[in-house]
LOSESE-646564 format. One record per residue: residue in one letter; x, y negated, z of N, C-alpha, C in turn. Coordinates in steps of 0.02 Angstrom, whole numbers, padded with zeros to 5 digits, always signed. Atoms other than C-alpha are relative to their C-alpha. Example, Ala and Ser with C-alpha at 12.3 -4.5 7.8 and 13.67 -1.06 7.14 Angstrom:
2
A+00045+00059+00000+00615+00225+00390+00045-00060+00000
S-00042+00059-00003+00684+00053+00357-00039-00055+00037
This chain:
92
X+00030-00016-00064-00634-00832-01913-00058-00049+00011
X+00056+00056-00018-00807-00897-01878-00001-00021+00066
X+00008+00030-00043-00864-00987-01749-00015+00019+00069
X+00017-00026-00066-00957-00884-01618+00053+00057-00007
X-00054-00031-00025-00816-00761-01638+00052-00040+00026
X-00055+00054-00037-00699-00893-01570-00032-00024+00068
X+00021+00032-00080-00819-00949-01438+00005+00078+00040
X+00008-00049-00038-00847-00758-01389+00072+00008+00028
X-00075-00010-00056-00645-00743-01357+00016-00034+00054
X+00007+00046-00025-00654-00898-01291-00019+00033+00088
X+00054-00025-00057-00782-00841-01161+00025+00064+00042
X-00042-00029-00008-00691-00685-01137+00089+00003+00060
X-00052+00014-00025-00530-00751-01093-00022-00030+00063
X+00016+00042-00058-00607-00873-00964-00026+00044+00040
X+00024-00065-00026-00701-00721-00886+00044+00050+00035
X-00034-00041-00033-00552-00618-00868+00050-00038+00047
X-00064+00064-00058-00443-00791-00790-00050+00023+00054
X+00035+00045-00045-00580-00810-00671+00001+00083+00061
X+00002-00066-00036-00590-00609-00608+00064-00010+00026
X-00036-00005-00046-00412-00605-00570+00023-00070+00021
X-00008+00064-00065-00411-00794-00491-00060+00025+00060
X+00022-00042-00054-00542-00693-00391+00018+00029+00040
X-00033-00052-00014-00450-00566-00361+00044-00017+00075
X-00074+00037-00059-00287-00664-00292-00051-00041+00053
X+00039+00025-00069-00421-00763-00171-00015+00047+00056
X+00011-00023-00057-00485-00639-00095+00045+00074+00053
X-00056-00041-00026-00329-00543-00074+00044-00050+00079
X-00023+00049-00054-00276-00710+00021-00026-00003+00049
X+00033+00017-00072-00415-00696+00128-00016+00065+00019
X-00003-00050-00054-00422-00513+00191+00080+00026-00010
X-00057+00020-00038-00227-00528+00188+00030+00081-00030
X-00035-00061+00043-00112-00388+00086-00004+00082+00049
X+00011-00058-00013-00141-00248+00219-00091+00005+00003
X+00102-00019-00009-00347-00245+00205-00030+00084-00036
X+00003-00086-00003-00331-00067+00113+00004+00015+00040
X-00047-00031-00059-00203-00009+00249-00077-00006+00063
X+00026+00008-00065-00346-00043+00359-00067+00028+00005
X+00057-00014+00023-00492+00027+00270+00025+00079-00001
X-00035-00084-00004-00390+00206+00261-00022+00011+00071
X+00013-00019-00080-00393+00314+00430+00076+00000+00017
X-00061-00027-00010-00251+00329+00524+00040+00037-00010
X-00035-00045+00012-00111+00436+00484+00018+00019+00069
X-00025-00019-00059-00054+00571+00605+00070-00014+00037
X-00050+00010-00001+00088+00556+00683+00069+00054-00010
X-00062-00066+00036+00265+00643+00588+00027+00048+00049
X-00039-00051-00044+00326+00790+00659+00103-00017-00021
X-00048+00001+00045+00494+00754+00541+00033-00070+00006
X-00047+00100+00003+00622+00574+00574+00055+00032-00007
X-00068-00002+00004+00782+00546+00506+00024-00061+00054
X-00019+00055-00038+00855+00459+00650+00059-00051+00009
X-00048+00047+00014+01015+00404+00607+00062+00045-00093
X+00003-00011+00025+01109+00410+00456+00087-00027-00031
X-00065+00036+00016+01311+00404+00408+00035+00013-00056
X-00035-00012+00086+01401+00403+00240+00069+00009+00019
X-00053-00012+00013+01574+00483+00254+00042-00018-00065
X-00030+00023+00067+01628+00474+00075-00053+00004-00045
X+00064-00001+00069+01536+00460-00087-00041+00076-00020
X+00007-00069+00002+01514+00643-00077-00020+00048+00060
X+00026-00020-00081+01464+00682+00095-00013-00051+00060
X+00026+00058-00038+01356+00597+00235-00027+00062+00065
X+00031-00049-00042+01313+00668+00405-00097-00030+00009
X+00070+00028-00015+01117+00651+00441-00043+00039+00058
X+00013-00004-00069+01036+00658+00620-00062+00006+00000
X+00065-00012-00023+00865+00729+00605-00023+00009+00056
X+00037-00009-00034+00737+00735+00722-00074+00050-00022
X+00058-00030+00001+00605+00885+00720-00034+00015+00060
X+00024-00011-00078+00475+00909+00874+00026-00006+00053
X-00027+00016-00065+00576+00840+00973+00077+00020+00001
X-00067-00026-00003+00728+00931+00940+00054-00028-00060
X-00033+00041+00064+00876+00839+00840+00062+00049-00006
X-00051-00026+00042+00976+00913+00722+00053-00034-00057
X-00075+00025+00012+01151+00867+00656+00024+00041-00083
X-00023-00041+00082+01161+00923+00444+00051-00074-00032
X-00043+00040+00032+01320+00874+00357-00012+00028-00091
X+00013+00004+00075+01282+00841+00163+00023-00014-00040
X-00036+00015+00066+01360+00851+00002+00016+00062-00045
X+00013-00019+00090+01366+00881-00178-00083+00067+00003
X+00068-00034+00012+01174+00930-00163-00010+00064+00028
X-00001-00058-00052+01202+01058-00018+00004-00003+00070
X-00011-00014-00092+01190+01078+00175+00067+00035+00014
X-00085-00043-00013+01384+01116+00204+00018+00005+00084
X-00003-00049-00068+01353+01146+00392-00048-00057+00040
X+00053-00002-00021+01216+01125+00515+00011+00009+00084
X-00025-00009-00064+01229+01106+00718-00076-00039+00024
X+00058+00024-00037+01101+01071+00851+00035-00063+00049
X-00032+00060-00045+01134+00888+00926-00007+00010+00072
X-00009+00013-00091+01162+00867+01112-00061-00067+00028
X+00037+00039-00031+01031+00771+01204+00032-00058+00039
X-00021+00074-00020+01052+00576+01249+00003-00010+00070
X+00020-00009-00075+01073+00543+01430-00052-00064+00004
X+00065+00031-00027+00918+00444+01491+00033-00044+00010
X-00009+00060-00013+01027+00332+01575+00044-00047-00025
């Protein structure tokens, strides 16, 4: 191996340290959400799972929320095994 091929890796390597010690700086200084912030807002979901209970290893009830209206699906073995419209919370 000659010489300026050893300096060119050389040169190389130090080049690519120095991009991502770049990198991590200026991630430090506009701070891990600076994408998140450069995007537009997202709308807001029509769709929440609002609560969420594990019966057995094989069935779990789960308390959606769609437009407002919450629904009560009991789940297992990779099927909707029955389906009810929840009762509204009292306010107070």
């Amino acid at each position: 191996m000659d010489f300026p091929l050893l300096l060119r890796a050389i040169f190389a390597l130090a080049l690519t340290l120095g991009l991502i010690g770049l990198g991590a700086v200026a991630l430090r200084r506009f701070g891990p959400d600076a994408l998140a912030r450069l995007s537009r807002p997202k709308a807001e979901r029509r769709l929440a799972i609002v609560e969420n209970l594990v019966l057995d290893p094989t069935r779990r009830l789960v308390l959606v929320s769609c437009d407002g209206q919450e629904m009560l699906l009991l789940l297992g073995e990779g099927r909707v095994l029955a389906e009810g419209v929840a009762a509204p919370k009292d306010p107070a």
